[in-house]
C-alpha positions as CSV (number, residue, x, y, z in Angstrom):
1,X,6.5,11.2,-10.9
2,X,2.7,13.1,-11.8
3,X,-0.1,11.9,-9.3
4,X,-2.6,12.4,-11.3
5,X,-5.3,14.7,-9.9
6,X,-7.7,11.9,-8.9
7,X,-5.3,10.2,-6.8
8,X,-4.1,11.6,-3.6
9,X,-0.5,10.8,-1.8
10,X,-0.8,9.1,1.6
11,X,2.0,9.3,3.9
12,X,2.3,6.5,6.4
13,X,5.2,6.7,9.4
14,X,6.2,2.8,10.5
15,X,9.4,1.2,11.8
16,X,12.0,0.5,9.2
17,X,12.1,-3.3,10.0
18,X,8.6,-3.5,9.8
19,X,8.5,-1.6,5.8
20,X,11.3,-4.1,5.2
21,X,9.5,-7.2,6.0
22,X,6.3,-5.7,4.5
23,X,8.0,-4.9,0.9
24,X,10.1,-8.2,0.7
25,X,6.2,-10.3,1.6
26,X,4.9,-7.7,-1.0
27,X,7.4,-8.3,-4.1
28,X,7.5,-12.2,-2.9
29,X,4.0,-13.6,-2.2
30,X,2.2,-10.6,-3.9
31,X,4.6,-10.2,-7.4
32,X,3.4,-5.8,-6.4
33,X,5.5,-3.2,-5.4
34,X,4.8,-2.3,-0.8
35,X,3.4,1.5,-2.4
36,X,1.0,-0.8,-4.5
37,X,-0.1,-3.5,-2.3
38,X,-0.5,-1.0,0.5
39,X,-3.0,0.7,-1.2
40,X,-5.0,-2.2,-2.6
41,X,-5.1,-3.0,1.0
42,X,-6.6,0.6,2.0
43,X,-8.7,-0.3,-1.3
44,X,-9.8,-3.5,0.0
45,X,-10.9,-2.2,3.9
46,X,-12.6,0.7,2.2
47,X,-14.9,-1.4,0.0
48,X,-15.4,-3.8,2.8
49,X,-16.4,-1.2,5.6
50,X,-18.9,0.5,3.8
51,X,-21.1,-2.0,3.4
């Protein structure tokens, strides 16, 4: 896979149970993959806190 060059990879450390629970909420409730709801989420707190 090519990240293209104005995108940037973010490496995020959490439990295993925890990425579990988060990628089954993400493919149920959210139809996304975790690696794509996880960043709309950065996205969204971006946007929101610079205001």
């Amino acid at each position: 896979m090519v990240i293209k060059k104005d995108k940037h990879r973010f490496v995020v450390i959490i439990e295993k149970e925890i990425f579990t629970k988060f990628k089954s909420l993400a493919e149920e409730k959210e139809k996304r993959s975790a690696s794509n709801l996880a960043a709309k989420m950065i996205e969204d707190y971006v946007k929101e806190n610079s205001k």
